[in-house]
N, C-alpha and C positions, 0 to 999 in steps of 0.2 A: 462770264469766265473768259478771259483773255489767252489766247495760246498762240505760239508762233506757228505762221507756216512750216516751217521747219523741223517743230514736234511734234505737228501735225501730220505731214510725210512720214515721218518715221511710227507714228501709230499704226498709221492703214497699209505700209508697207508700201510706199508707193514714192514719186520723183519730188521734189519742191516744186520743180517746174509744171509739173501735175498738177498742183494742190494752187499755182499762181493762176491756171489757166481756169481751173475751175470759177478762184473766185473773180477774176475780171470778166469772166462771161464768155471768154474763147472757146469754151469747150464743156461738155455740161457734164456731169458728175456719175457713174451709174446707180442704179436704183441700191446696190447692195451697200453703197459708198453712204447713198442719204441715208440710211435703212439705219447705217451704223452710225449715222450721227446723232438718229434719233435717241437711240438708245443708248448711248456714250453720253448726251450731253442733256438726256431724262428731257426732252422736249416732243410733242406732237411734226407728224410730218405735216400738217397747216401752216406753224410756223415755220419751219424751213424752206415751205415754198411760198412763202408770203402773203399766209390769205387769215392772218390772222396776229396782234402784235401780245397774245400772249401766248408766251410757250406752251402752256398747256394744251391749246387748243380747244377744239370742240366735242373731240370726244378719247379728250386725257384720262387717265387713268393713274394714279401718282404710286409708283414703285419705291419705297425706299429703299435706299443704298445701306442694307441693314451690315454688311459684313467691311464698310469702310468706315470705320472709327466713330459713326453716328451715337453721342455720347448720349444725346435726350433720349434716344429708342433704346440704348442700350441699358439705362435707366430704371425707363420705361416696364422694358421685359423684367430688368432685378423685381422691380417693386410684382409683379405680372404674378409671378413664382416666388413668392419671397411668404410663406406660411402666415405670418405673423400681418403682414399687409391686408387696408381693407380693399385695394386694389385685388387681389386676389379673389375674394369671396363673388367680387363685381365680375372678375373673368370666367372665372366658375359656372355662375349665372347664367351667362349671355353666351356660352359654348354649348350648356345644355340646351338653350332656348335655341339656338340656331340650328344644330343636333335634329332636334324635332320638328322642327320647320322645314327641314331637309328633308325629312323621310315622310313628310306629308304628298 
């Protein structure tokens, strides 16, 4: 994902000049600032600090962006709740099954 320094400042509330120094290495970022880029740009803090070239990392956890227009999940869930679906009967299933696996 490409963004300007500049819509970038104005996300975090913060200077361009801020966000320049950051990334040419003058000045380092605080932990609140990585914190929120992890979770802004759905990446592990490994790959932000470079110890790893997938975002996910080592120990991601993949969150979907379920309330920003995700049309497969959104789908997904019709078909989920949808009576007449054999999706349905499958979810049904595996709620109860996990249900009891819980309370074990």
């Amino acid at each position: 994902m490409q963004i300007s320094q500049q819509k970038m400042a104005e996300l975090v509330a913060t200077s361009l000049a801020r966000i320049t120094r950051y990334e040419t290495g003058e000045s380092s970022p605080p932990l609140w600032l990585l914190l929120w880029y992890a979770d802004h740009f759905d990446v592990s803090m490994d790959y932000i600090f470079g110890r790893t070239d997938k975002p996910q990392g080592k120990t991601y956890k993949y969150r979907p962006k379920i309330g920003e227009n995700n049309e497969e999940l959104q789908k997904f869930v019709d078909m989920c709740f949808d009576p007449t679906s054999p999706i349905n009967d499958q979810l049904k299933q595996t709620l109860v099954k996990m249900l009891g696996e819980a309370r074990k």
